[in-house]
PDB file with one MODEL, atoms N, CA, C and O in Angstrom:
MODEL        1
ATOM      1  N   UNK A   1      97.328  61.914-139.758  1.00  0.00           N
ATOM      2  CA  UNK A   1      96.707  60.749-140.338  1.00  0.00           C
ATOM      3  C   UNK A   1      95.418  61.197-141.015  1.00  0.00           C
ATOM      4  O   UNK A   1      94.692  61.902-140.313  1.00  0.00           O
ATOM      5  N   UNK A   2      95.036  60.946-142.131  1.00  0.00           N
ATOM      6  CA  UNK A   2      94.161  61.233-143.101  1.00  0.00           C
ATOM      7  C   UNK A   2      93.195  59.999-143.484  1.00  0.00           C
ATOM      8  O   UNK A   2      93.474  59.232-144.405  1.00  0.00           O
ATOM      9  N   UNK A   3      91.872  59.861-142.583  1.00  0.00           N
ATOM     10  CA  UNK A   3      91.072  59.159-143.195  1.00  0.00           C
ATOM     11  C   UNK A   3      90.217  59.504-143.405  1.00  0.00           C
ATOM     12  O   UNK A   3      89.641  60.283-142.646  1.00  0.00           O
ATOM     13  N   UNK A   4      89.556  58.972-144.886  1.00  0.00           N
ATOM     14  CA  UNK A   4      88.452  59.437-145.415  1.00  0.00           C
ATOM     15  C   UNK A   4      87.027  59.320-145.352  1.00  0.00           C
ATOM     16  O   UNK A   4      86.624  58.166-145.203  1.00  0.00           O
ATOM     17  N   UNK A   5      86.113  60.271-145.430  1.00  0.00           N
ATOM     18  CA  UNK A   5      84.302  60.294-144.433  1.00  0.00           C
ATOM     19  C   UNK A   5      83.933  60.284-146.369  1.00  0.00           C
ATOM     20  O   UNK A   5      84.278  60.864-147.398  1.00  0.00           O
ATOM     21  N   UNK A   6      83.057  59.244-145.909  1.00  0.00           N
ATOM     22  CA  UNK A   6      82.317  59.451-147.396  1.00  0.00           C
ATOM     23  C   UNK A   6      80.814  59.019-146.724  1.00  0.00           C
ATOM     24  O   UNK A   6      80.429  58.115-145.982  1.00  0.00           O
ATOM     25  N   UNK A   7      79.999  60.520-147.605  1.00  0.00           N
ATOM     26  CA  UNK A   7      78.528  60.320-146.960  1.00  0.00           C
ATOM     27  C   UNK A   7      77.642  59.889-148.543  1.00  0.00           C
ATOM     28  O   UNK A   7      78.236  60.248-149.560  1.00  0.00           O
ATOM     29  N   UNK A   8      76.480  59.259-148.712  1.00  0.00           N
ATOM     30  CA  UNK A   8      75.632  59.910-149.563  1.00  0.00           C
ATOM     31  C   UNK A   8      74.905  60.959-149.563  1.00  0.00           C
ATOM     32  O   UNK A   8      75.001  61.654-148.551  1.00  0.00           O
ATOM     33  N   UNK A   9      73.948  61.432-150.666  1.00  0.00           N
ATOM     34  CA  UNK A   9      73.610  62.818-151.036  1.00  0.00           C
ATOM     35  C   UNK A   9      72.918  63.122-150.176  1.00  0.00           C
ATOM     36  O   UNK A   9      72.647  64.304-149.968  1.00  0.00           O
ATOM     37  N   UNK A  10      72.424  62.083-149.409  1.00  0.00           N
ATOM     38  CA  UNK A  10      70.631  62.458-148.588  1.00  0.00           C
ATOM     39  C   UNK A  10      71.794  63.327-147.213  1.00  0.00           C
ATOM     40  O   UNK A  10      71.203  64.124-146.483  1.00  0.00           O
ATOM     41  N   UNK A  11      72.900  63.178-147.029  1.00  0.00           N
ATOM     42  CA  UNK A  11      73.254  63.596-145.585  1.00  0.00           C
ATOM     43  C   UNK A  11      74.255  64.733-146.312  1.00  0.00           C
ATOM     44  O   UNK A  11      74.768  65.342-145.374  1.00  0.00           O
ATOM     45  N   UNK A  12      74.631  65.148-147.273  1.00  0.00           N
ATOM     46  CA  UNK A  12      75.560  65.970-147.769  1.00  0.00           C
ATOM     47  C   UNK A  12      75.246  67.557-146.744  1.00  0.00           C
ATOM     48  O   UNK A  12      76.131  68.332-146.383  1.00  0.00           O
ATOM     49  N   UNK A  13      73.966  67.676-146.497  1.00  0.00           N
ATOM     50  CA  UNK A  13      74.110  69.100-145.460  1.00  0.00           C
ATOM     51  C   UNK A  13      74.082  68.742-144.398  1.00  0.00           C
ATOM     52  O   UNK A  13      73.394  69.489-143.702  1.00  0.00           O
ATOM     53  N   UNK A  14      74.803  67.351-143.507  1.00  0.00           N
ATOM     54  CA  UNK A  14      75.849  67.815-142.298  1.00  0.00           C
ATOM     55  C   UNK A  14      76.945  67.913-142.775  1.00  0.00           C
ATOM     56  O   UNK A  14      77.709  67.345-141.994  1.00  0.00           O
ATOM     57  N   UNK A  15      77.490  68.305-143.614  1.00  0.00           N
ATOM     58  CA  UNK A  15      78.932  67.732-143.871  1.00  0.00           C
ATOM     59  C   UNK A  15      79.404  69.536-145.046  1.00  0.00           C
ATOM     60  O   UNK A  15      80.437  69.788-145.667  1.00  0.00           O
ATOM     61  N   UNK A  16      78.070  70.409-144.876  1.00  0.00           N
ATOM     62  CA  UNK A  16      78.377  71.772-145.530  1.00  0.00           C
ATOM     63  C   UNK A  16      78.209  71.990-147.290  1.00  0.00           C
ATOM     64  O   UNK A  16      78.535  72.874-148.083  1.00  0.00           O
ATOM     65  N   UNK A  17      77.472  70.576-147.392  1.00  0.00           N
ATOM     66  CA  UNK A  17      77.349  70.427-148.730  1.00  0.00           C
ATOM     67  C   UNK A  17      78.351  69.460-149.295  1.00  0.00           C
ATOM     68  O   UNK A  17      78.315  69.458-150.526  1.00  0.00           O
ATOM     69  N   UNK A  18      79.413  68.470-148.671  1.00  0.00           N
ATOM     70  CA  UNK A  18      80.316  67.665-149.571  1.00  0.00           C
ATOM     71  C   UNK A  18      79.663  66.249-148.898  1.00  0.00           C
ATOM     72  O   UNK A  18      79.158  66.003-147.802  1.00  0.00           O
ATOM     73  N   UNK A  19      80.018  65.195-150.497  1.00  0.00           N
ATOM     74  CA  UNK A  19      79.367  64.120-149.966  1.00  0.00           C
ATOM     75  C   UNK A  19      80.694  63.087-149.053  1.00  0.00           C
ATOM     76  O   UNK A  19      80.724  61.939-148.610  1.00  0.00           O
ATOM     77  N   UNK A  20      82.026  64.675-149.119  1.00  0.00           N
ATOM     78  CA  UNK A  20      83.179  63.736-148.917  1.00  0.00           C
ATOM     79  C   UNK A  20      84.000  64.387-148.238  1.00  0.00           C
ATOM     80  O   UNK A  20      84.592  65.164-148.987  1.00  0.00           O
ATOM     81  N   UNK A  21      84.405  64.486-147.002  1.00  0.00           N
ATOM     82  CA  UNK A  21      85.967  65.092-146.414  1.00  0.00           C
ATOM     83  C   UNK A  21      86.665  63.953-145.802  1.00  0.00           C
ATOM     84  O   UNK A  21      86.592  62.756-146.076  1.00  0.00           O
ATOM     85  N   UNK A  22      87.536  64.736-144.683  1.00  0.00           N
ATOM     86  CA  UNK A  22      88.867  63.792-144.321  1.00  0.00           C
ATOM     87  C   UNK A  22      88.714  64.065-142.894  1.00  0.00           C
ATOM     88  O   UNK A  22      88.348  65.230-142.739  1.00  0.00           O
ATOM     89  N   UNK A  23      88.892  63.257-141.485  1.00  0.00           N
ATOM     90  CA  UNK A  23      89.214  63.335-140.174  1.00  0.00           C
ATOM     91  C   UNK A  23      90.576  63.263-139.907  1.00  0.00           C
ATOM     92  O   UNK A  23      91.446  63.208-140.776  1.00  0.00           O
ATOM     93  N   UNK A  24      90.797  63.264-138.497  1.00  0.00           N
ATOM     94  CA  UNK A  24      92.217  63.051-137.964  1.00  0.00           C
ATOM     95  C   UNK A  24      91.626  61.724-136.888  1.00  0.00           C
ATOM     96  O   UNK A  24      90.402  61.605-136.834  1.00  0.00           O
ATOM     97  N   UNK A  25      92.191  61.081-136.336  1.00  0.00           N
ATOM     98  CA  UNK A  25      91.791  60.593-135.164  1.00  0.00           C
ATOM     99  C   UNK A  25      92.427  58.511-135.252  1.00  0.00           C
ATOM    100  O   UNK A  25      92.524  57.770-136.230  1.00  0.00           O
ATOM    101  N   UNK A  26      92.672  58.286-133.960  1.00  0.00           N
ATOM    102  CA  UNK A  26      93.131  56.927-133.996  1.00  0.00           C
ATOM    103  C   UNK A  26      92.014  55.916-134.011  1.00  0.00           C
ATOM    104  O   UNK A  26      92.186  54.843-134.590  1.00  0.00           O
ATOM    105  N   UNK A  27      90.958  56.180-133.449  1.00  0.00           N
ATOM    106  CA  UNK A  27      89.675  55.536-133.714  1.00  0.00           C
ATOM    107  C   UNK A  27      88.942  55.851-134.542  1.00  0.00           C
ATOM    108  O   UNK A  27      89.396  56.657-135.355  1.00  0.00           O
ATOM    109  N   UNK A  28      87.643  55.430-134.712  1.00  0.00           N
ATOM    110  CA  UNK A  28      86.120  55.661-134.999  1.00  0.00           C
ATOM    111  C   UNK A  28      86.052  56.586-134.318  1.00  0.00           C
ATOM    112  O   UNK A  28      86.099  57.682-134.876  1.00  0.00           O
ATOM    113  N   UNK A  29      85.933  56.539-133.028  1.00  0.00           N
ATOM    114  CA  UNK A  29      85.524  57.670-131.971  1.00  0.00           C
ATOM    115  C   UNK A  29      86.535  59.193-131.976  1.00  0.00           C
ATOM    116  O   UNK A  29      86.292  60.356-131.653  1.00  0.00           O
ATOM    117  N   UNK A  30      87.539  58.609-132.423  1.00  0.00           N
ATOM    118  CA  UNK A  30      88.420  59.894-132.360  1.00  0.00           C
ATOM    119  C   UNK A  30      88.099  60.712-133.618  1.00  0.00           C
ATOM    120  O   UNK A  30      88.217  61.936-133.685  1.00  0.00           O
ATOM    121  N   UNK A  31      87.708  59.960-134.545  1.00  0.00           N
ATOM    122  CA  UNK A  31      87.020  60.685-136.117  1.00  0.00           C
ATOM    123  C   UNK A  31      85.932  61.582-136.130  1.00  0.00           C
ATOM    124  O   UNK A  31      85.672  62.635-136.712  1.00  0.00           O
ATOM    125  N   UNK A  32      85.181  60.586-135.027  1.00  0.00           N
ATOM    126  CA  UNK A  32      83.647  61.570-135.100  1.00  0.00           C
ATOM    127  C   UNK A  32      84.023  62.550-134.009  1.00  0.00           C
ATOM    128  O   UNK A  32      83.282  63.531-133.949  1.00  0.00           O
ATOM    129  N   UNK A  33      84.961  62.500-133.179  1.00  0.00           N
ATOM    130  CA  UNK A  33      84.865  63.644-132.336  1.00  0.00           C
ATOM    131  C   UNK A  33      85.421  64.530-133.497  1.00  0.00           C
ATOM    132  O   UNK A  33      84.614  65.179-134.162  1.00  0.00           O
ATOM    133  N   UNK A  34      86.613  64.587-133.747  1.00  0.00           N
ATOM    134  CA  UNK A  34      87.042  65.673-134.871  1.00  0.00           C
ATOM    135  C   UNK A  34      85.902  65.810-135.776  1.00  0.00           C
ATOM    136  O   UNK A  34      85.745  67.030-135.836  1.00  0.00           O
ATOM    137  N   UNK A  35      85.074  65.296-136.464  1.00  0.00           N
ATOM    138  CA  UNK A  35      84.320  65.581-137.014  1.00  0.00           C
ATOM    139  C   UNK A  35      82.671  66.758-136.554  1.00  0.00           C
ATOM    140  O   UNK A  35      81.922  67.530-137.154  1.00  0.00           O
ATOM    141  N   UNK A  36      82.815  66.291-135.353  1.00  0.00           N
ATOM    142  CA  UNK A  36      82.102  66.831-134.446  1.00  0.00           C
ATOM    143  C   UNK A  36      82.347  68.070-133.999  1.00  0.00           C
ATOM    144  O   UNK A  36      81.390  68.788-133.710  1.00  0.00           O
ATOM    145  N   UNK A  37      83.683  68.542-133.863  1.00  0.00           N
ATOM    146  CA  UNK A  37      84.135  69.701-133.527  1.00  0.00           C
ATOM    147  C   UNK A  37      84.169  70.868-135.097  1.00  0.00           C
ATOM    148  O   UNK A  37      84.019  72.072-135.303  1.00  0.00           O
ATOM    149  N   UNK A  38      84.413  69.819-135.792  1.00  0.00           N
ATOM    150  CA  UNK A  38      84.258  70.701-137.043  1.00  0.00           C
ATOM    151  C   UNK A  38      82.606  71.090-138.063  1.00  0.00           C
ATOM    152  O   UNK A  38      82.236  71.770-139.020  1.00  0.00           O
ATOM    153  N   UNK A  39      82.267  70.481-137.426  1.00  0.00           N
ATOM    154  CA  UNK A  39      80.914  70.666-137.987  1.00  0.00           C
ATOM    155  C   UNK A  39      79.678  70.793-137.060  1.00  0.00           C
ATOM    156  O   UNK A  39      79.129  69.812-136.558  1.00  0.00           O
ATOM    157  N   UNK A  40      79.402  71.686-136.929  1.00  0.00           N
ATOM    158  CA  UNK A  40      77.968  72.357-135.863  1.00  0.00           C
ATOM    159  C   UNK A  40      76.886  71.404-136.279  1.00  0.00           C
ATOM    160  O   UNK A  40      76.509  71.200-137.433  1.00  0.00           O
ATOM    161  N   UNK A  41      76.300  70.676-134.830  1.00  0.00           N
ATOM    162  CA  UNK A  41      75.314  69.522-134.941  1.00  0.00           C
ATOM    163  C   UNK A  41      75.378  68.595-135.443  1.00  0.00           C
ATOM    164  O   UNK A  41      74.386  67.865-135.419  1.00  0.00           O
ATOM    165  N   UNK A  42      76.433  68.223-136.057  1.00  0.00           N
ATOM    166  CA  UNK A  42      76.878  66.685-136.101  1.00  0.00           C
ATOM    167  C   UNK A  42      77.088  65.920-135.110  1.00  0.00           C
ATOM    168  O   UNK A  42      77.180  64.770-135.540  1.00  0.00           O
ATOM    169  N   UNK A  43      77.205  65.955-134.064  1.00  0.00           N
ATOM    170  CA  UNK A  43      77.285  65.209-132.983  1.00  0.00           C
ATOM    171  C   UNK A  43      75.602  64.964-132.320  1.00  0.00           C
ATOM    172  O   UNK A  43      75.220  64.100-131.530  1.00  0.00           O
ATOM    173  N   UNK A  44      75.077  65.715-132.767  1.00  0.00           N
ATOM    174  CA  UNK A  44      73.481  65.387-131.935  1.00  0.00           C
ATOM    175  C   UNK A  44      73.079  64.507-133.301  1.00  0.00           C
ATOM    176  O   UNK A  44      72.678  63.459-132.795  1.00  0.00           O
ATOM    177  N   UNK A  45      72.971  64.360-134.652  1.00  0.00           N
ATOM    178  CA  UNK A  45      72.547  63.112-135.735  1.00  0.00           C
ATOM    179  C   UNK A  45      73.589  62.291-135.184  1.00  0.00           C
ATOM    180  O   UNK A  45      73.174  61.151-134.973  1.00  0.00           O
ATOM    181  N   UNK A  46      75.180  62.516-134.778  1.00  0.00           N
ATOM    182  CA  UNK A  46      75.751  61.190-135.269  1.00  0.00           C
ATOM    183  C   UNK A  46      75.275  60.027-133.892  1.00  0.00           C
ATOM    184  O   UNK A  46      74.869  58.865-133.898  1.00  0.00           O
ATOM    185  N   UNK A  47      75.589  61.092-132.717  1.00  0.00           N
ATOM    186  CA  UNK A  47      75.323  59.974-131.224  1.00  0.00           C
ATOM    187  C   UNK A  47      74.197  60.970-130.463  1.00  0.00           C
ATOM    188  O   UNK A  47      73.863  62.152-130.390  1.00  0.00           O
ATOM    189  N   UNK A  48      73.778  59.322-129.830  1.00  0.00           N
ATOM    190  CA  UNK A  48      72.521  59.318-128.864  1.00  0.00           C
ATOM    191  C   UNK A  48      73.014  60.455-127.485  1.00  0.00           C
ATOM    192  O   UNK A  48      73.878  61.333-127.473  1.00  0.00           O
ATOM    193  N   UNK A  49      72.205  60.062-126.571  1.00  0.00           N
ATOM    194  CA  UNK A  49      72.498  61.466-125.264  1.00  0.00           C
ATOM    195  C   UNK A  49      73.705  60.161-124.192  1.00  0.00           C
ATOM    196  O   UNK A  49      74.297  60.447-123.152  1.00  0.00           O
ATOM    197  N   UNK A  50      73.723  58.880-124.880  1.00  0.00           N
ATOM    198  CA  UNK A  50      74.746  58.300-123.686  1.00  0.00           C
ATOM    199  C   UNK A  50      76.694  58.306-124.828  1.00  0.00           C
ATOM    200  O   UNK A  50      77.814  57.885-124.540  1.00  0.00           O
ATOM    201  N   UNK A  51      76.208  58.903-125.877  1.00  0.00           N
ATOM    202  CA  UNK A  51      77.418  58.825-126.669  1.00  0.00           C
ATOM    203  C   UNK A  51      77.700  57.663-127.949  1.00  0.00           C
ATOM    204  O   UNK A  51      78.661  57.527-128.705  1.00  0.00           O
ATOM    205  N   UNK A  52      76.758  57.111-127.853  1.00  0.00           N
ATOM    206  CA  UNK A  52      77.059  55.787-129.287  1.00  0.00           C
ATOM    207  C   UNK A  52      76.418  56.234-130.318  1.00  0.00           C
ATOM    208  O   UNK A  52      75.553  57.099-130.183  1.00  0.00           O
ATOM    209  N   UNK A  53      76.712  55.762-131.404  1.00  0.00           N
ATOM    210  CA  UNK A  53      76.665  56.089-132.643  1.00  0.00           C
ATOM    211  C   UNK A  53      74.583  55.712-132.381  1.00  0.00           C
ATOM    212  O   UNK A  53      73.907  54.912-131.735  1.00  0.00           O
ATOM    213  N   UNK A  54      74.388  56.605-133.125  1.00  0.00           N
ATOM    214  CA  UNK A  54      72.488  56.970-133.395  1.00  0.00           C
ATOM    215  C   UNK A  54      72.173  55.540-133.955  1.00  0.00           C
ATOM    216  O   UNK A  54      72.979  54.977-134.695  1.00  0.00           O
ATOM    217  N   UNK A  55      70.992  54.967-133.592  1.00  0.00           N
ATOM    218  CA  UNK A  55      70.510  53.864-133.538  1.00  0.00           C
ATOM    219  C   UNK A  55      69.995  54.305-135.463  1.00  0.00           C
ATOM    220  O   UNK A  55      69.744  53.360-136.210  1.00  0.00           O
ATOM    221  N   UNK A  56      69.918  55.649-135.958  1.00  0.00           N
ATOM    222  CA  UNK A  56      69.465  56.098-137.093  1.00  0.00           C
ATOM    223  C   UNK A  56      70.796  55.811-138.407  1.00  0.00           C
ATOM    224  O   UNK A  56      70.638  55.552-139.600  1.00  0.00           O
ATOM    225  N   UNK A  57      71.740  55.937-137.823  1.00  0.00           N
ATOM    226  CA  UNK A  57      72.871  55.849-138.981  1.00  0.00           C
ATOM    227  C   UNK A  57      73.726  53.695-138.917  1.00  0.00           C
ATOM    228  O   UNK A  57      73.521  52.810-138.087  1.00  0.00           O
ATOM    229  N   UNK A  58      74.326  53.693-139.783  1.00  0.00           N
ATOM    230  CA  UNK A  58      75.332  52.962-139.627  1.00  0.00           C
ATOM    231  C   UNK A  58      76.809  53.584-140.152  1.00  0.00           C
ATOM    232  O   UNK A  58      76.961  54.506-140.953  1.00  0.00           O
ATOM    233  N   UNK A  59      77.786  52.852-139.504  1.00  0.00           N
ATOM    234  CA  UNK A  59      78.945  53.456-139.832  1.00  0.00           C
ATOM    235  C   UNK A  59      79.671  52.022-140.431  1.00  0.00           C
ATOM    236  O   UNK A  59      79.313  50.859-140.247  1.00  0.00           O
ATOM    237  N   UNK A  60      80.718  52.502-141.141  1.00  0.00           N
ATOM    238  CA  UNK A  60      81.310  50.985-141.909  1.00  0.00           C
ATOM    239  C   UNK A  60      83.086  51.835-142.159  1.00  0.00           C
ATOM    240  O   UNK A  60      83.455  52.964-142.483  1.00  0.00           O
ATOM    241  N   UNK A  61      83.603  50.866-141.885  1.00  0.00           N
ATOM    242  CA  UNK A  61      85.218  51.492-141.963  1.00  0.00           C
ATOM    243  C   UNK A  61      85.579  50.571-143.054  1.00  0.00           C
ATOM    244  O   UNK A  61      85.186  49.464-142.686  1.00  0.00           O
ATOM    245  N   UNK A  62      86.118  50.479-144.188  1.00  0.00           N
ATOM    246  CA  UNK A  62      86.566  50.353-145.119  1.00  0.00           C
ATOM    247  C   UNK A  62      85.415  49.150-145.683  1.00  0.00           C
ATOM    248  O   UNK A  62      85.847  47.998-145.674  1.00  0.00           O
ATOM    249  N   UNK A  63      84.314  49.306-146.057  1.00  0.00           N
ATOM    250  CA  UNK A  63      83.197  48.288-146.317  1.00  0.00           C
ATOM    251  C   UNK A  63      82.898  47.402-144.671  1.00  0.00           C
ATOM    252  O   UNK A  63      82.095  46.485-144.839  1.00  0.00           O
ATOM    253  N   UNK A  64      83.167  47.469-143.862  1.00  0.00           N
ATOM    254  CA  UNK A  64      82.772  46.925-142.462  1.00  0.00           C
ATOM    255  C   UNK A  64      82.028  47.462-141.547  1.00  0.00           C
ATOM    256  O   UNK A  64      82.516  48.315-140.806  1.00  0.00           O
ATOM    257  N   UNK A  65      80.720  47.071-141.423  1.00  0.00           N
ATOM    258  CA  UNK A  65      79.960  47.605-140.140  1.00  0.00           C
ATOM    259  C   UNK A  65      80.599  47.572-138.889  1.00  0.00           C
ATOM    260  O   UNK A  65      80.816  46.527-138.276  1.00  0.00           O
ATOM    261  N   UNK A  66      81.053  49.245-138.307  1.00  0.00           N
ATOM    262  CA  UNK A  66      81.678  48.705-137.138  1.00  0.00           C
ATOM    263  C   UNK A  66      80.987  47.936-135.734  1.00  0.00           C
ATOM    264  O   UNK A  66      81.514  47.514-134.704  1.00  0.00           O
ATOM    265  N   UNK A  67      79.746  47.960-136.143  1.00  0.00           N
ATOM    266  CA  UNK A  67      79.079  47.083-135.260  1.00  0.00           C
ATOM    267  C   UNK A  67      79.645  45.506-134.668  1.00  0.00           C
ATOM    268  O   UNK A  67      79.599  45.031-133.533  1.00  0.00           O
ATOM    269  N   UNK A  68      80.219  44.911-136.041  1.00  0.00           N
ATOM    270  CA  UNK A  68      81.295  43.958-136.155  1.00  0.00           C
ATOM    271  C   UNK A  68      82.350  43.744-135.935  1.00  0.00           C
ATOM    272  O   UNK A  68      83.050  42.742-136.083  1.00  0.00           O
ATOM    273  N   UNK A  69      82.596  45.146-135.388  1.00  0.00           N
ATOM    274  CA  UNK A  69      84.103  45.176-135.162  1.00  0.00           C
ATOM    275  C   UNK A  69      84.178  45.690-133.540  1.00  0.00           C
ATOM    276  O   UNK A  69      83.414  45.151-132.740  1.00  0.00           O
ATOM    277  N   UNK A  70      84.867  46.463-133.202  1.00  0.00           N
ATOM    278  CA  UNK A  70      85.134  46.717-132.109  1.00  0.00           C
ATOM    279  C   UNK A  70      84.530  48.517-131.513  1.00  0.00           C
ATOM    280  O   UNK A  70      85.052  49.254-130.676  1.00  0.00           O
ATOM    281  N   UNK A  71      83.251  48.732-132.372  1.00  0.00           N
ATOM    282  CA  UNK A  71      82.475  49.996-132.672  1.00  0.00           C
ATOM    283  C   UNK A  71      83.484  51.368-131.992  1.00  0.00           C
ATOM    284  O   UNK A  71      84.697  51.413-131.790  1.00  0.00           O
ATOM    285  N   UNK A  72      82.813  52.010-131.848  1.00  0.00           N
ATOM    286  CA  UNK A  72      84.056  53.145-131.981  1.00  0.00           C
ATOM    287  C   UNK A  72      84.940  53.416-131.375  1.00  0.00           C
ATOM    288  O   UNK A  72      85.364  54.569-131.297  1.00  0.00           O
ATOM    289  N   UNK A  73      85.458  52.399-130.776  1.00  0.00           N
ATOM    290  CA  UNK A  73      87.215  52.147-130.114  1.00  0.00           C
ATOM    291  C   UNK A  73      87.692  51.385-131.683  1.00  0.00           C
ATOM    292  O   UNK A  73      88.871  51.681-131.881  1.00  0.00           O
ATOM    293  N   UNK A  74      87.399  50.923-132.288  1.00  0.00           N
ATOM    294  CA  UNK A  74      87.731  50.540-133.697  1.00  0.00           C
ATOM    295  C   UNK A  74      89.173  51.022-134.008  1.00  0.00           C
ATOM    296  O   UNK A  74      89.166  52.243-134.159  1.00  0.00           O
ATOM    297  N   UNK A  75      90.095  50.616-134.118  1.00  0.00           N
ATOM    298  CA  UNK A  75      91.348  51.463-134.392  1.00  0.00           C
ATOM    299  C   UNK A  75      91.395  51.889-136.368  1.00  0.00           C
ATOM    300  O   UNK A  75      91.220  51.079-137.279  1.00  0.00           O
ATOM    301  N   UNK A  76      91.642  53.155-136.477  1.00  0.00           N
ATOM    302  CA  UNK A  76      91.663  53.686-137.821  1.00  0.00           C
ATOM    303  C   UNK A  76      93.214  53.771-138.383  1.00  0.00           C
ATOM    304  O   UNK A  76      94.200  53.456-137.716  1.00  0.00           O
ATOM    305  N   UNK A  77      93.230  54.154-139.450  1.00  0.00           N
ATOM    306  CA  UNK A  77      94.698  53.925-139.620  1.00  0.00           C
ATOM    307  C   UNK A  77      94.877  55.007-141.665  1.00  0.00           C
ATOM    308  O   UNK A  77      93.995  54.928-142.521  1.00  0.00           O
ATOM    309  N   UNK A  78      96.324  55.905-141.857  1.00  0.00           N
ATOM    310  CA  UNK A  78      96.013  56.547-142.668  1.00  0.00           C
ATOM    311  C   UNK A  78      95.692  55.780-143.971  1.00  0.00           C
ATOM    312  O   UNK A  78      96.081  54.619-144.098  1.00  0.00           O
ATOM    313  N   UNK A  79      94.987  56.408-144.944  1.00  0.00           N
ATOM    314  CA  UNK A  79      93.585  55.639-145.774  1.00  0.00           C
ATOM    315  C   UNK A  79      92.992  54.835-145.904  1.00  0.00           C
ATOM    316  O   UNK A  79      92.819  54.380-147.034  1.00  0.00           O
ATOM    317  N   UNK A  80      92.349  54.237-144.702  1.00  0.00           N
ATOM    318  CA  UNK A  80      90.964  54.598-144.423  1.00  0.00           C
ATOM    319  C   UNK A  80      89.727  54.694-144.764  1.00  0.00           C
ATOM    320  O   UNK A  80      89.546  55.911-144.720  1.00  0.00           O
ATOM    321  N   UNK A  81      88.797  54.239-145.061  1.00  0.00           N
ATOM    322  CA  UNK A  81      87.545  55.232-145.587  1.00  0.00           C
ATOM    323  C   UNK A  81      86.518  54.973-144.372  1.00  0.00           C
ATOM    324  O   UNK A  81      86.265  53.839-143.966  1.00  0.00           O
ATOM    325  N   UNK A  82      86.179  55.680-144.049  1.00  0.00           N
ATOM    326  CA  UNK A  82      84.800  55.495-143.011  1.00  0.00           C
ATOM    327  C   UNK A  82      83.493  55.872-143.779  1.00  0.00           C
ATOM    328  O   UNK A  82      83.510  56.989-144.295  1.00  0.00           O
ATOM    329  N   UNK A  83      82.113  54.956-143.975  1.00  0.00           N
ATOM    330  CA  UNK A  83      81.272  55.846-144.417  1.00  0.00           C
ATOM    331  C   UNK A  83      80.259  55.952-143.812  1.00  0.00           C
ATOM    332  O   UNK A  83      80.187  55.060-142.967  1.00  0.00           O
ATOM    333  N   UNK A  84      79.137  56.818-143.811  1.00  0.00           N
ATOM    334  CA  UNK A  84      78.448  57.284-142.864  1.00  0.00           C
ATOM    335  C   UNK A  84      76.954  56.971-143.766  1.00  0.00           C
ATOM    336  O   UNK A  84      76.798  57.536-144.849  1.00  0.00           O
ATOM    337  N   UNK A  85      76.046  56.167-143.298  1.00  0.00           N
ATOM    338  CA  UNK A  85      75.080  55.731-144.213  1.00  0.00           C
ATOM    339  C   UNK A  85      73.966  56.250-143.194  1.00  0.00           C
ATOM    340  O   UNK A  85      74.368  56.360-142.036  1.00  0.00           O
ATOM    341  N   UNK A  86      72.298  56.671-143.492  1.00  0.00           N
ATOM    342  CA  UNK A  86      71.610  56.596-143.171  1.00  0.00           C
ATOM    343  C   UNK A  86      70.351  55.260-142.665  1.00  0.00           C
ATOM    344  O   UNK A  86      70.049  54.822-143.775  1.00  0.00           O
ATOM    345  N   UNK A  87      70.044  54.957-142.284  1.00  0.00           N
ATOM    346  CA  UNK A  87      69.098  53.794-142.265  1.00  0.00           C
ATOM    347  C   UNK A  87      67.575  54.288-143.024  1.00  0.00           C
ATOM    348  O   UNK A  87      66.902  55.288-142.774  1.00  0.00           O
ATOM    349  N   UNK A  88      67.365  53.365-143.870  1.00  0.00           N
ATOM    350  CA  UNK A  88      65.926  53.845-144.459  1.00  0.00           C
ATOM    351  C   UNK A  88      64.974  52.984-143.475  1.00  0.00           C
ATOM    352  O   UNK A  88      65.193  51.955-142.835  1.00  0.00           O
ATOM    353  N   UNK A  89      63.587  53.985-143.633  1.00  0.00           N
ATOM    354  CA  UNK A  89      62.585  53.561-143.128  1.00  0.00           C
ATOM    355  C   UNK A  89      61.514  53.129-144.151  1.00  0.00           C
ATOM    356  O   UNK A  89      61.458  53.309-145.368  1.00  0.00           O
ATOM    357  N   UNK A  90      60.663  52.490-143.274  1.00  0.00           N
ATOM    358  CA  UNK A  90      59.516  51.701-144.101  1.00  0.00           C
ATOM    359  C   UNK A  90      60.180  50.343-144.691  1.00  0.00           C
ATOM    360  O   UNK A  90      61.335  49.931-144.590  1.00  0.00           O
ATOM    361  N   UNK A  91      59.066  49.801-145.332  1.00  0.00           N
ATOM    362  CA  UNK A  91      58.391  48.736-144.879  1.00  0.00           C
ATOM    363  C   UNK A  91      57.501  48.121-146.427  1.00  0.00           C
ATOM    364  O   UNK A  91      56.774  47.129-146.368  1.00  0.00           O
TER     365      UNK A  91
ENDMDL
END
């Protein structure tokens, strides 16, 4: 199953320089673990020390905050897009 990680430019070096690859996984959670395994220190930006997604990013599965949904038990399905946004600061 092939779903697609689309980051913007500001995060393109966790991801090895692309603003775009592909996971395997039946969840949210099963994405970022594969994602996690494939990419060194992505798992310390993406989740906190109890495992949920970083109070710093949002995640959205096909335009949807999974916050809204059922967060990363979320069921994924092939294409997909998950994207991985930063939160800006200031004010």
């Amino acid at each position: 199953m092939d779903i697609m990680i689309r980051v913007p430019p500001s995060l393109k070096q966790w991801f090895d320089g692309s603003d775009e690859t592909s996971c395997h996984g039946e969840t949210i959670g099963g994405c970022i673990g594969n994602l996690t395994d494939r990419f060194p220190g992505l798992k310390d930006r993406l989740l906190d020390e109890e495992g949920n997604v970083s109070e710093a990013i949002i995640i959205f599965l096909n335009g949807d905050n999974i916050n809204t949904m059922e967060g990363q038990t979320t069921q994924v399905k092939d294409g997909d897009e998950i994207s991985i946004i930063p939160l800006a600061a200031g004010g």
